[in-house]
C-alpha positions in Angstrom: -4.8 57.5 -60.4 -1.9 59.0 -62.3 -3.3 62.6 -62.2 -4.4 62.2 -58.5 -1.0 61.3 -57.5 0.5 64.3 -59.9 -2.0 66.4 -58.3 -1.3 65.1 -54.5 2.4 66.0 -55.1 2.0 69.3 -56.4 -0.3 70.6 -53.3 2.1 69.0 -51.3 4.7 71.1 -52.9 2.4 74.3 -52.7 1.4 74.2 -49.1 5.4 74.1 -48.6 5.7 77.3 -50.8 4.0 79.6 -49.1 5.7 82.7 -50.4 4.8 81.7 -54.0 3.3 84.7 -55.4 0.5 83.0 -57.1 0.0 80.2 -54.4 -3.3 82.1 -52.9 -5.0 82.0 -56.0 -4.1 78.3 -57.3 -3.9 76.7 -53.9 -7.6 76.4 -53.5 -8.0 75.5 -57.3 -5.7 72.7 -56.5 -6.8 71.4 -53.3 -10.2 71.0 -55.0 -9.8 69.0 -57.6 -7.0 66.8 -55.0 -9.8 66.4 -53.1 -12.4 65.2 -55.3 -9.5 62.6 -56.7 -9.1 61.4 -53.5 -12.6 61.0 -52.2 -13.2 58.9 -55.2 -10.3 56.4 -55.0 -10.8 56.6 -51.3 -14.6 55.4 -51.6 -13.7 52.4 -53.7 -11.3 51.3 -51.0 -13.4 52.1 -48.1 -16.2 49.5 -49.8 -13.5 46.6 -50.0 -12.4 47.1 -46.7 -15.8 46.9 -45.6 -16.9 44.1 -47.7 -13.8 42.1 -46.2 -14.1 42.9 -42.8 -17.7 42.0 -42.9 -16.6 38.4 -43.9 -14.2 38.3 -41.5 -16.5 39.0 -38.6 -18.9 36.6 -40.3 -15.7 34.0 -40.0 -14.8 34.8 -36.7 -18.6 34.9 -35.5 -18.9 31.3 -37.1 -15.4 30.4 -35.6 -16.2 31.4 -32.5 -20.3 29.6 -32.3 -18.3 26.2 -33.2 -16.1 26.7 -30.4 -18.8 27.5 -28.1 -20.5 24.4 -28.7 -17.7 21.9 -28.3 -17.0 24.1 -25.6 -20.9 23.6 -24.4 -20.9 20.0 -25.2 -17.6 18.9 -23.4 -18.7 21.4 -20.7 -22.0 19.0 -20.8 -20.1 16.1 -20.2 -18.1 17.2 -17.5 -20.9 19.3 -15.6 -22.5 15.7 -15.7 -19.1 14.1 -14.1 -18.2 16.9 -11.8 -19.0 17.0 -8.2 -21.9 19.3 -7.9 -24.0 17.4 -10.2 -23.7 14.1 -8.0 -24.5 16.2 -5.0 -28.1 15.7 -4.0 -30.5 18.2 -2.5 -30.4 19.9 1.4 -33.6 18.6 1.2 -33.2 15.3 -0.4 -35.6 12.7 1.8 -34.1 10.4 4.0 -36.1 7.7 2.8 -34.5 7.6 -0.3 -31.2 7.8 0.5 -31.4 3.7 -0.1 -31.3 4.4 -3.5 -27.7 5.7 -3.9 -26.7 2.1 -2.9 -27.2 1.0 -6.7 -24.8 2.3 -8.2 -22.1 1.9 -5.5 -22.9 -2.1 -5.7 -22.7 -1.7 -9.4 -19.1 -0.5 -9.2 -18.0 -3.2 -6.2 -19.6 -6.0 -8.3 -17.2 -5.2 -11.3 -14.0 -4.8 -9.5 -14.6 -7.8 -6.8 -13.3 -10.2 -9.7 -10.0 -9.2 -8.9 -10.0 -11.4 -5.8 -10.2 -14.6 -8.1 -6.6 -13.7 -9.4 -6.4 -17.9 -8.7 -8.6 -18.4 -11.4 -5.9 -17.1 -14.1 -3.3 -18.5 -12.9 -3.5 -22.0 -14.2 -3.9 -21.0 -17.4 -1.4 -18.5 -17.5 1.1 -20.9 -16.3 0.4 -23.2 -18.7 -0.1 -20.7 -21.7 2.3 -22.7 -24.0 2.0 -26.2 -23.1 -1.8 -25.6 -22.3 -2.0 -29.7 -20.7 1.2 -29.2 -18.9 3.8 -26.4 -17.9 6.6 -26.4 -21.1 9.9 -25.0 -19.9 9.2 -21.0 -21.3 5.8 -20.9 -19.4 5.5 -18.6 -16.2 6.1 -20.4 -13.0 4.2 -19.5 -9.9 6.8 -17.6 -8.7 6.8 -15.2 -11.1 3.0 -14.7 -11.4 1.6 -14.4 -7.7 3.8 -11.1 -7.1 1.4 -9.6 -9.8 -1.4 -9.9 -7.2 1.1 -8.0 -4.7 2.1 -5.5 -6.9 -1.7 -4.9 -7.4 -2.2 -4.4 -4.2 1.0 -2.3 -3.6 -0.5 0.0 -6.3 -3.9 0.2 -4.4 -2.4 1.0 -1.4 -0.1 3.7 -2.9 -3.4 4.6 -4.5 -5.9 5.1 -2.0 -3.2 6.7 0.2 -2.3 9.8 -2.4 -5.6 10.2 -4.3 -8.2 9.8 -1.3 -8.1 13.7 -1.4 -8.4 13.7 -5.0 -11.2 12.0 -4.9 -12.9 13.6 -2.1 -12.8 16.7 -4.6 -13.5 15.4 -8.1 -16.2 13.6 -6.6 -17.6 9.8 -6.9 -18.6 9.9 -10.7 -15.4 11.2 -12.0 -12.8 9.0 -9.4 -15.7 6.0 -10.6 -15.3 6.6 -14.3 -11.3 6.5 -14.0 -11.0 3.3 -12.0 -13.5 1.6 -14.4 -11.5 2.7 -16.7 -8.3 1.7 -15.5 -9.4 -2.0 -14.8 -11.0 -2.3 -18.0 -7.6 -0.8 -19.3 -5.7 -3.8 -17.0 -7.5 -6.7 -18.3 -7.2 -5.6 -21.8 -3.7 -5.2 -21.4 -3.2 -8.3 -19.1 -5.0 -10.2 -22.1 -2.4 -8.7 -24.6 0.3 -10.0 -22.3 -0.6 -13.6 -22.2 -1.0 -13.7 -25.8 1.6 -12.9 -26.8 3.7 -14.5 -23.9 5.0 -11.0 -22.6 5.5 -10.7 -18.6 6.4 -6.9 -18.3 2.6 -6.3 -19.9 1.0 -8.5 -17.4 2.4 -6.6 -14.5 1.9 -3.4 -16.5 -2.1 -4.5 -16.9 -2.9 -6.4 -13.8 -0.5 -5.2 -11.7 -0.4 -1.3 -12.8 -3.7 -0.3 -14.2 -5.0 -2.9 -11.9 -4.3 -1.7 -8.7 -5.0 2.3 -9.5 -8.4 0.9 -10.9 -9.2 -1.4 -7.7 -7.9 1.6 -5.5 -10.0 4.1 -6.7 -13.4 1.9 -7.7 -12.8 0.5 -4.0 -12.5 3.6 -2.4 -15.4 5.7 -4.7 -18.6 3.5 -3.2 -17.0 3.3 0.7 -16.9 6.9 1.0 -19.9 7.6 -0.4 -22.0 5.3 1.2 -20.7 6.6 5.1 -21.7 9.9 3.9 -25.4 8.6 3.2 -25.8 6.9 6.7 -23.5 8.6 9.5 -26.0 7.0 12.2 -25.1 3.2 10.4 -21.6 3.6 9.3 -21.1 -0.5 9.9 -24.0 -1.4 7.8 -23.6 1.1 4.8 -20.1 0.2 4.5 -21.0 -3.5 4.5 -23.9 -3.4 1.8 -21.5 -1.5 -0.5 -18.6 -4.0 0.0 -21.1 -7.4 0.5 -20.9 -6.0 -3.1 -17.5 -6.6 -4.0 -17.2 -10.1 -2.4 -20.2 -11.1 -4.3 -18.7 -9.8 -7.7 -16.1 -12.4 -6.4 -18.8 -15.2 -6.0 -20.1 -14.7 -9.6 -16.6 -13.8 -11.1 -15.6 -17.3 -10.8 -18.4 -18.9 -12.7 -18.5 -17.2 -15.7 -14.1 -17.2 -16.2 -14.7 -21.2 -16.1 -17.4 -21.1 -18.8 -15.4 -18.5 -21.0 -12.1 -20.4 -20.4 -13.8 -23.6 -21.2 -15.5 -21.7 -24.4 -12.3 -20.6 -25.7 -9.8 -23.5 -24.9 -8.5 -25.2 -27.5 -6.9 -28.7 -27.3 -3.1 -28.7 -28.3 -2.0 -31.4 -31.0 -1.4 -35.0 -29.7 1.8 -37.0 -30.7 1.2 -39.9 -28.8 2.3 -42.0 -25.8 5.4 -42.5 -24.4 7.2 -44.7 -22.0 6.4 -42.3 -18.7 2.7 -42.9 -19.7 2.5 -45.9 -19.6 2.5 -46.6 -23.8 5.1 -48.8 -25.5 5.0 -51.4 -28.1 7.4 -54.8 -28.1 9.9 -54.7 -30.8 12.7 -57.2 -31.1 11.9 -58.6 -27.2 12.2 -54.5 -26.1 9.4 -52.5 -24.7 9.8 -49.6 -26.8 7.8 -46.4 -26.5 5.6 -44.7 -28.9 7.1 -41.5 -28.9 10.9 -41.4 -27.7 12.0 -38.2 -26.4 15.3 -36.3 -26.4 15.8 -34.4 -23.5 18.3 -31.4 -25.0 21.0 -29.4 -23.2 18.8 -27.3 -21.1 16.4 -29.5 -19.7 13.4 -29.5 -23.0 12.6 -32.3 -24.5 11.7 -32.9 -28.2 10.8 -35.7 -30.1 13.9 -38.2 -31.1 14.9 -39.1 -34.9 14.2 -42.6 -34.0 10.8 -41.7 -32.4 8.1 -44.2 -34.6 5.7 -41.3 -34.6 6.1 -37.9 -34.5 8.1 -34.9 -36.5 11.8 -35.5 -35.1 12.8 -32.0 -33.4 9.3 -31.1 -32.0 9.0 -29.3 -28.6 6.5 -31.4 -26.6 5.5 -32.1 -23.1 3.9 -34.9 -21.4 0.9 -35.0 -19.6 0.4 -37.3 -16.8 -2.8 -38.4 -15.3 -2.3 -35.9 -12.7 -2.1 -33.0 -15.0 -4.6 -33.8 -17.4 -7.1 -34.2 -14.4 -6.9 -30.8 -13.7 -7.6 -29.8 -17.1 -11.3 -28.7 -17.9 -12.9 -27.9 -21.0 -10.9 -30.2 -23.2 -10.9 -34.3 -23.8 -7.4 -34.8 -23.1 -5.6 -38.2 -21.8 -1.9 -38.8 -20.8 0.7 -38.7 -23.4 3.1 -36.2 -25.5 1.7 -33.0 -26.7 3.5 -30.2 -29.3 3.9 -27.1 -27.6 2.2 -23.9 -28.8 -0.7 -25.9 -31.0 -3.3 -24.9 -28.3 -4.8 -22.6 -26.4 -5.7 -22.2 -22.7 -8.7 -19.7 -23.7 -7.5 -17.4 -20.5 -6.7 -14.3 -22.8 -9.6 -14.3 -25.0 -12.1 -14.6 -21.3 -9.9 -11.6 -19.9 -10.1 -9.2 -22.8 -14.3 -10.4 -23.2 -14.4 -9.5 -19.1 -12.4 -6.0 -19.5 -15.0 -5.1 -21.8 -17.9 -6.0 -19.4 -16.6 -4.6 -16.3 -15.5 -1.5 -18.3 -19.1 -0.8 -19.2 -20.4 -2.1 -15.5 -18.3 0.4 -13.8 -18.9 3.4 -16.0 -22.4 2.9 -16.4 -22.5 2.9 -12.6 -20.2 6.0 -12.3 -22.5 7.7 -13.6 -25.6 7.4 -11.3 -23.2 8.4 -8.3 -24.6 10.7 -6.1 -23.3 12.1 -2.6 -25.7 14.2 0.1 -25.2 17.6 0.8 -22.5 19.0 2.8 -25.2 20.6 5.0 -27.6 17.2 4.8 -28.6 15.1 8.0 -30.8 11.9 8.2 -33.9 12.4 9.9 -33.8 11.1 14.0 -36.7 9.8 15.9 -37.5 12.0 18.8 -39.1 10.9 22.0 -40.0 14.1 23.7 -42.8 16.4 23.4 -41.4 18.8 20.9 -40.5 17.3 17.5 -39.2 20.0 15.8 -36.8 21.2 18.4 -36.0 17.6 18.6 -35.5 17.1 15.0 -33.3 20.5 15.0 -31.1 19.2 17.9 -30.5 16.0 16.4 -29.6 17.1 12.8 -27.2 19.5 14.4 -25.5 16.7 16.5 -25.6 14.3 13.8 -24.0 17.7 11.5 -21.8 18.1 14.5 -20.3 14.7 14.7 -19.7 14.3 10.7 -17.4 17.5 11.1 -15.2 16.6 14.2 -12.3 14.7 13.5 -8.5 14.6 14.2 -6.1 15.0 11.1 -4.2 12.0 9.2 -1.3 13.5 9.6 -1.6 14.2 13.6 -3.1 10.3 14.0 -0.7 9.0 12.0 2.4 10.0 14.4 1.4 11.5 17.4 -1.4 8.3 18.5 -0.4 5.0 20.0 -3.9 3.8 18.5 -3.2 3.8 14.5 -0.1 1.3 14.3 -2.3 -1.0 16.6 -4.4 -1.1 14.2 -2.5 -1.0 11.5 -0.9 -4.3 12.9 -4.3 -5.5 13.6 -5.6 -5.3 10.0 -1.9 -6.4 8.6 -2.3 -9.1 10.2 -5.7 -10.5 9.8 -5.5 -9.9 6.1 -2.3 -11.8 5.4 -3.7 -15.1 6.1 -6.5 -14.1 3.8 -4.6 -13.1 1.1 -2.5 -16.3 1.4 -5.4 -18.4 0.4 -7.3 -15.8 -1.9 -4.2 -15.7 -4.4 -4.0 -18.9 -4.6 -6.8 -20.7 -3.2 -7.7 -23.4 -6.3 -3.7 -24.1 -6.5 -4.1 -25.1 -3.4 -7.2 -27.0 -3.0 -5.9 -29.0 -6.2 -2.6 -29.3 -4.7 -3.9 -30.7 -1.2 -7.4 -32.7 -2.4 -6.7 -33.6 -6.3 -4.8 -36.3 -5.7 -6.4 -37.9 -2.8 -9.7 -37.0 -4.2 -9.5 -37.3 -7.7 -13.5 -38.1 -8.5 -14.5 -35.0 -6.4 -12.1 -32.3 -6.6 -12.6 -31.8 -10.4 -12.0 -28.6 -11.9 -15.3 -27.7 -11.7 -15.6 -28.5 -8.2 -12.3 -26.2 -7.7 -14.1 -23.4 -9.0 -17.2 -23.8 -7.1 -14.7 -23.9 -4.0 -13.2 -20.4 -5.4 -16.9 -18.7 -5.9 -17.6 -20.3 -2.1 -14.9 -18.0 -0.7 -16.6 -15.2 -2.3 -20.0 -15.8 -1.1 -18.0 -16.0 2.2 -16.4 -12.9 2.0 -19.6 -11.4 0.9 -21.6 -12.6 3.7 -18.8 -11.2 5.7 -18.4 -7.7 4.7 -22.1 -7.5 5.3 -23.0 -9.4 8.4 -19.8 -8.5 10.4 -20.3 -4.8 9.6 -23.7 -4.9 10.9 -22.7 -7.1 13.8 -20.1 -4.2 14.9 -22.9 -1.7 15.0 -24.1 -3.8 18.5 -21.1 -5.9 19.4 -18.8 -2.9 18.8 -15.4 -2.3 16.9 -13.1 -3.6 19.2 -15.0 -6.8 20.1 -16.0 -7.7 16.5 -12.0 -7.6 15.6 -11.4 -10.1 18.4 -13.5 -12.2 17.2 -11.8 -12.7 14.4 -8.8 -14.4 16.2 -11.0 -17.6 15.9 -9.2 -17.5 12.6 -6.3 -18.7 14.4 -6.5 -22.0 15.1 -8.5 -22.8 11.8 -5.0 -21.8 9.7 -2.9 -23.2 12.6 -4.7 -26.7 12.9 -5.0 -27.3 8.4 -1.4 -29.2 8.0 -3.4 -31.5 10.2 -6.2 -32.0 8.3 -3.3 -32.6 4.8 -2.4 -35.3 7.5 -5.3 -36.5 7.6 -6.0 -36.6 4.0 -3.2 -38.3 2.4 -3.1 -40.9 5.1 -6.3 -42.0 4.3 -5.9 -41.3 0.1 -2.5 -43.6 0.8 -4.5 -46.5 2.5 -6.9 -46.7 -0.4 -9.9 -45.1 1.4 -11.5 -41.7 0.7 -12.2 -39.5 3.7 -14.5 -36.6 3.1 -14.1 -35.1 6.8 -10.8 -33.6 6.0 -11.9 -32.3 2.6 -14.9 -30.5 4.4 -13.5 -29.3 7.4 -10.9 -27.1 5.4 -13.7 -26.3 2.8 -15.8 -24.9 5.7 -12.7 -23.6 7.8 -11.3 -21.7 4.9 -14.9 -20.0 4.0 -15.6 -19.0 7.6 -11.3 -17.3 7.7 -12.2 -15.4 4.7 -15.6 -14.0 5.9 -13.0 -12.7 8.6 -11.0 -11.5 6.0 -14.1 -9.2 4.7 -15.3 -8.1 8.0 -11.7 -7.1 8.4 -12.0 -4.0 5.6 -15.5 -3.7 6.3 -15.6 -2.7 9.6 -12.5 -1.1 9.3 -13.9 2.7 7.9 -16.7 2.3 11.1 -13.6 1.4 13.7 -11.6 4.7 12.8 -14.2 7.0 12.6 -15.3 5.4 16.0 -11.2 6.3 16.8 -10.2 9.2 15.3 -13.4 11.4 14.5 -15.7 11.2 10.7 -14.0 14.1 9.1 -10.8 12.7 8.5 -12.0 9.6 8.2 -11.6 9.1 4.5 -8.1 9.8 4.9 -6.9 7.8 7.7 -8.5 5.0 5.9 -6.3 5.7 3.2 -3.3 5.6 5.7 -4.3 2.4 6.7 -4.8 0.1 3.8 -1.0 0.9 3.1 -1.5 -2.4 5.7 -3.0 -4.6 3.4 -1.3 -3.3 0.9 1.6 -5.1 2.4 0.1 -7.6 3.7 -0.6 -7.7 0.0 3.1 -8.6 -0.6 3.9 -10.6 2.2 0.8 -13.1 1.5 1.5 -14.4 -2.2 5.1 -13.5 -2.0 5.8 -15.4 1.3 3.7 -18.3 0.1 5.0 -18.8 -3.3 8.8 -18.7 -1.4 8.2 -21.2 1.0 6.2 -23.3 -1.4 9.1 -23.0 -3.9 11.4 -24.4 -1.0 8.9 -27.1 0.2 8.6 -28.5 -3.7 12.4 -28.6 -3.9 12.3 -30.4 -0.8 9.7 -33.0 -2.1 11.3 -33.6 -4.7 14.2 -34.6 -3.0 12.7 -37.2 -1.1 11.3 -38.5 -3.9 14.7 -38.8 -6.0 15.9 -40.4 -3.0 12.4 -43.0 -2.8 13.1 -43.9 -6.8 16.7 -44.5 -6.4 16.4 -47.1 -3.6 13.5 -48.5 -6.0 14.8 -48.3 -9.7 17.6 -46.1 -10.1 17.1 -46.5 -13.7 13.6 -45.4 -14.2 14.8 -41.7 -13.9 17.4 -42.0 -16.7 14.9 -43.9 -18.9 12.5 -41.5 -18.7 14.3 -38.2 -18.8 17.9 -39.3 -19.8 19.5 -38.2 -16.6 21.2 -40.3 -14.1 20.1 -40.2 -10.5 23.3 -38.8 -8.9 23.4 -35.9 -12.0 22.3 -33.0 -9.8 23.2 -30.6 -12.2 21.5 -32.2 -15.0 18.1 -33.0 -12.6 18.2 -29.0 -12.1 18.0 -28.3 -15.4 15.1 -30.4 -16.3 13.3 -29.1 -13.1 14.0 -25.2 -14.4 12.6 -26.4 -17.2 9.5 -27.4 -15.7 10.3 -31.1 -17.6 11.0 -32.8 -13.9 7.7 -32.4 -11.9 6.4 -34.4 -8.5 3.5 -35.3 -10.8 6.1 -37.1 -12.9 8.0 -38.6 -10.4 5.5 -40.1 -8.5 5.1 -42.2 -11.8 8.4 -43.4 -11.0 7.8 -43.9 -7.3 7.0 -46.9 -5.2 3.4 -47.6 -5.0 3.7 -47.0 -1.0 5.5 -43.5 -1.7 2.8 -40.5 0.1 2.5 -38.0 -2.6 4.3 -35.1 -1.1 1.8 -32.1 -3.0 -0.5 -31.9 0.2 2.6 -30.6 2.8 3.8 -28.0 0.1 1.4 -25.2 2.3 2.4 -26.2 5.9 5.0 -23.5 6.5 2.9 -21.4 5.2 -0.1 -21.8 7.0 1.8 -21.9 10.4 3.8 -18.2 9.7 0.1 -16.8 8.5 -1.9 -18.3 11.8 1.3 -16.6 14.0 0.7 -13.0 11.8 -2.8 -13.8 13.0 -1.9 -13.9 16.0 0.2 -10.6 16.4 -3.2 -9.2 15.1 -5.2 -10.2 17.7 -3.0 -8.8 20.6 -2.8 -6.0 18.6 -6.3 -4.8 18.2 -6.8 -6.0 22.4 -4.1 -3.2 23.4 -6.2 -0.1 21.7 -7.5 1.6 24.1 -10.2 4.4 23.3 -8.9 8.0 22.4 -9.9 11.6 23.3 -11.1 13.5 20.8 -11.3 16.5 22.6 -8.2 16.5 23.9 -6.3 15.8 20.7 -8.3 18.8 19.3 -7.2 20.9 22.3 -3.4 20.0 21.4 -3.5 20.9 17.9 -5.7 24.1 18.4 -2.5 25.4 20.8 -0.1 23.5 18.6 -1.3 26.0 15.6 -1.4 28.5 17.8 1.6 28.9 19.1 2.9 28.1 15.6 
């Protein structure tokens, strides 16, 4: 190397010295041997370069096959999801389009449970106490407007992502929503456990309604597209679906519930329940109780049993008769030694309906764009028939006026939207909280029938009839018509309006020692035959605005308008748990008022607390120690217990929203398509 670089420099120097007498005769000399030197060094680094190059194609060849088949395989996944592979055939038979009905009822049956939002809410307002409400548990109050912000997030939902999922398609916009719910009740679960509010609105409230939004919205759309001559009865088979995963959702909480609950640690009785022992001529009680600064109450230092300084409730008869699962009786319980079971049943139900609903996502299919049912032809050419009627029926699928032109230049879409706002709030009312208030009304006239399994069996009724509804009034619009099928549901009205009577009815009977099952099965029927209103309401609804507004819009409009129930949504629990909250304070009242003209003692026995403390009975109501189950331990024997009236103001302002409904849905009159068309064709024109 040493002599080729010598070498190199001195031909470099000779080709610069030309005139160099002897450069002719050395130069080729020189270059020679330069170039034999070089060749030779020159060879040896031409074979390393090769041999590294060659594994650094082999490396980048190898590189590049692994990334082609992640690339292939996620590319697999999503060709699977994506919306050409769930579009069937131009030539797919009509015979079998029955068959992409599965799947759509598989998704409805997993996300109908969230209509039995009742059946969680006992339990989670008791998740600390677990017999009866200790003063850190929820209160109804704060736990219906979950429900409504549910419903708030479906409407927000269905209204920005029904063109989203028009163009992922139904197996993708399927997958995510299953997802999402699975996600909510998972989270929702995590929330109760560990006693944290802000995750129960972020599961059931959040994930929740983006999950019911889009596995809600998935099925309906694709099922009109299958049967544009039977719009009412394919929209009513896919959501029959999702009241009957209401009917079965019920059943299977109470048995999981029942399976996880676990009995919190007895202390003993106490004076309120009844227990006491003589001692020195002096009834004294079993347990005594401190009530502390803010309303709690913990066992006293001179309690006989018990660890002095314990956080406890006490249980009345009332409360423990609501209580299933576990052999409880009245008395004093520790707080936080049991468990309602409602967290472990929620995360076991995620899991289920995570796996329903993507499993079901997956076997999605839509028809063709270009795809027509077959028509029955009655004249003497079938084929020209055949043609003529696939090209209507191709014809009437692509007419349609715009969401945005319906939504502010028609009279007929806040008509409607009124109609369905108001029909559904009713519903809603007694869907949120429907075995609240069955307990609340029956329980205590009716203590030997309205058990908590009877309760549930009254929640999984409501389903059946909201099933049963979604189907049959769907199907009964395809011959009564639209219009006419929504005014029948204004028989809805006088069933809410006329129930404070039948509470009446029932506590005057429970009061005069007889049992009176006409009441108890007049608002069991009523209630079943308002809700299958309630589902005909959302099943008819995609059928009524194509019927309006034209079938190629229709997904959107529909979106547009169950921003309705999405308030409807709010107003519903909201309103009731409001004027509930003001009727209990009101009850409670009257009975302070009943015990003081009987014993005006017996309240500061019991609770420490004089009668005319007001300040002192708030803070024991706050803190959910005060309680009309309580107090009618205290009251006269004659007293009416006030629980059945806590629902009358609500039931009245939900039967006059009904009301409003009804007028609504009688002043739409029928629209021109044509003519709308016309207007927007010169409206883009001239633009």
């Amino acid at each position: 190397c040493r002599w080729y670089y010598m070498m190199s420099a001195c031909s470099s120097i000779l080709s610069q010295s030309r005139h160099c007498w002897w450069y002719h005769r050395r130069c080729y000399h020189f270059a020679s041997i330069t170039a034999s030197l070089r060749g030779s060094v020159t060879m040896q680094h031409h074979e390393e370069y090769d041999n590294n190059n060659r594994n650094k194609k082999y490396n980048t060849a190898m590189n590049v096959q692994r990334r082609r088949d992640i690339s292939t395989n996620n590319k697999s996944v999503l060709n699977v999801l994506s919306k050409e592979a769930a579009t069937a055939p131009i030539d797919y038979p009509t015979s079998q389009r029955f068959s992409a009905l599965p799947p759509a009822i598989g998704i409805h049956l997993a996300i109908g449970s969230v209509y039995v939002y009742s059946m969680w809410t006992p339990g989670m307002s008791k998740a600390l106490g677990v017999v009866a409400a200790a003063p850190c548990d929820w209160t109804q109050s704060e736990l219906l407007p979950v429900f409504s912000c549910a419903a708030v997030v479906l409407g927000v939902t269905t209204s920005t992502l029904g063109g989203w999922v028009e163009k992922s398609g139904p197996r993708m916009s399927g997958l995510l929503g299953s997802a999402c719910w699975s996600g909510a009740l998972l989270t929702t679960a995590a929330g109760i456990e560990t006693h944290t509010l802000p995750l129960v609105y972020l599961g059931y409230g959040f994930l929740g309604g983006v999950g019911w939004g889009l596995m809600y919205l998935t099925p309906v759309t694709a099922a009109m597209k299958w049967f544009p001559d039977k719009r009412g009865l394919a929209t009513g088979i896919a959501l029959s679906a999702f009241g009957a995963g209401a009917a079965f959702a019920p059943s299977v909480i109470h048995v999981l519930v029942d399976h996880f609950a676990v009995a919190p640690e007895f202390v003993g009785d106490c004076l309120l329940t009844g227990g006491g022992v003589e001692v020195e001529g002096v009834t004294k009680a079993f347990v005594e109780l401190t009530t502390l600064d803010d309303g709690s109450q913990v066992v006293a230092n001179t309690s006989l049993v018990g660890e002095p300084g314990t956080p406890v409730v006490v249980a009345t008869e009332a409360d423990v008769a609501k209580i299933s699962g576990m052999s409880n009786c009245p008395g004093v319980y520790a707080i936080g030694t049991g468990d309602t079971g409602v967290s472990k049943a929620m995360a076991v139900l995620g899991v289920i309906y995570g796996g329903l609903g993507a499993i079901a996502s997956r076997f999605m299919k839509i028809p063709h764009p270009q795809w027509t049912p077959e028509r029955a032809v009655t004249d003497g050419s079938a084929h020209d028939g055949k043609e003529e009627a696939d090209a209507n029926s191709n014809e009437a699928n692509n007419i349609g006026l715009p969401a945005s032109y319906v939504t502010t230049n028609t009279m007929q879409f806040p008509l409607l939207w009124l109609a369905v706002f108001g029909n559904a709030t009713g519903g809603l009312a007694l869907l949120s909280s429907s075995k609240v208030m069955l307990t609340d009304i029956f329980a205590g006239v009716s203590p030997d029938i309205v058990t908590p399994a009877f309760s549930t069996g009254y929640v999984s009724a409501l389903g059946v009839g909201m099933a049963l509804g979604r189907f049959g009034w769907s199907a009964i619009s395809d011959v009564l018509g639209r219009q006419n099928t929504y005014a029948v549901f204004g028989l809805g009205i006088p069933i809410v309006g006329l129930t404070p009577y039948l509470c009446h009815m029932a506590s005057g009977a429970g009061a005069g020692g007889e049992v009176d099952m006409w009441p108890l099965m007049a608002f069991y029927s009523g209630s079943v035959l308002t809700i299958t209103f309630y589902g005909g309401v959302f099943s008819v609804l995609p059928a009524y605005i194509a019927d309006l507004f034209g079938q190629k819009h229709a997904g959107a409009i529909h979106g547009k308008a169950l921003t309705a129930w999405a308030l409807s949504a709010v107003a519903g629990p909201m309103g009731l748990a409001y004027l509930r909250s003001h009727s209990y304070k009101s009850a409670v009242e009257d009975l302070l008022q009943a015990i003081d003209h009987h014993d005006a003692s017996a309240l500061e026995r019991s609770f420490g607390v004089s009668i005319n403390d007001d300040v002192g009975i708030q803070k024991l109501m706050n803190a959910k120690t005060l309680t009309i189950e309580k107090l009618m331990e205290l009251a006269p024997e004659d007293f009416v217990d006030p629980s059945p009236y806590l629902y009358n103001t609500t039931l009245y302002a939900a039967a006059g929203l009904m009301s409003v409904a009804f007028l609504s849905n009688l002043a739409i009159r029928p629209l021109d398509l044509n003519k709308g068309l016309k207007q927007l064709e010169r409206g883009s024109v001239r633009s």
